[in-house]
C-alpha positions, 0 to 999 in steps of 0.5 A: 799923923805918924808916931813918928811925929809924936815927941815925947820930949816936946809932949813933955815940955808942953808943946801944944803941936806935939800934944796935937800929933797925939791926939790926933793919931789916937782919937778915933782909936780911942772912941772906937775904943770906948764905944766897944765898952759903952755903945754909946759914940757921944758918951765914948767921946767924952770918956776920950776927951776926959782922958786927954786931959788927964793925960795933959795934966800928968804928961811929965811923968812920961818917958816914952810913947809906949807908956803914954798909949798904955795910959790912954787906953787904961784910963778909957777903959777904967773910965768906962767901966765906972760908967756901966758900974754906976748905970744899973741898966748896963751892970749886967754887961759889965761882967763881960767888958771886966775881962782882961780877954776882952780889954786885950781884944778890943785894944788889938783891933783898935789898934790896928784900925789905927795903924791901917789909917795910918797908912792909909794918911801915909800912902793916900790909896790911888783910884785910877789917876787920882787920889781918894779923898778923906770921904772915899777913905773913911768909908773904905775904913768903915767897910774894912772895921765892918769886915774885921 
């Protein structure tokens, strides 16, 4: 879904169909996200669905998207990095994914992972005379996450 679509008086109010617009706009950015952190696609996605809940919880005290974007992706990443602290076998990788440097890379390339699926929902890419389906578009997707 579009930001557009995402409102966050109604986030703010408890409307289930905005909250969903939400997640269903960040999630994946989100899990790819973690899984920069963590390696792991199951464990990013809990880290991910424990950061929608939290932000459930404190969604009042939001005034604006960009506030909630920022306290999505700190919760991941503060989530995640208290994994690895508590995984010895990956403290030594810890010291690496700390940085700001590589919380800010990360975060741009997710986010404009994000955004290119966006517009991919948006503008449905054409192949001949017909539109892709969701599978042709999430591997042009994946091939383009390859790419960049």
């Amino acid at each position: 879904m579009a930001e557009q679509m995402i409102s966050v008086e109604r986030l703010k109010a408890g409307d289930e169909m905005a909250f969903r617009h939400l997640f269903d706009d960040y999630y994946q950015a989100l899990c790819l996200f973690a899984v920069d952190y963590l390696g792991d696609d199951a464990e990013a996605a809990d880290v991910v669905q424990e950061c929608f809940i939290k932000y459930w919880a404190h969604r009042t005290e939001f005034d604006h998207l960009m506030k909630i974007r920022a306290f999505l992706y700190t919760v991941v990443r503060n989530n995640c990095l208290n994994i690895l602290r508590n995984d010895r076998r990956r403290q030594k990788y810890l010291k690496e994914t700390e940085n700001e440097l590589f919380f800010q890379d990360s975060l741009i390339e997710e986010e404009a992972f994000r955004m290119f699926y966006q517009a991919v929902e948006a503008q449905k890419f054409w192949f001949g005379d017909r539109v892709a389906s969701k599978a042709e578009q999430s591997r042009i997707y994946s091939e383009l996450q390859t790419r960049l």
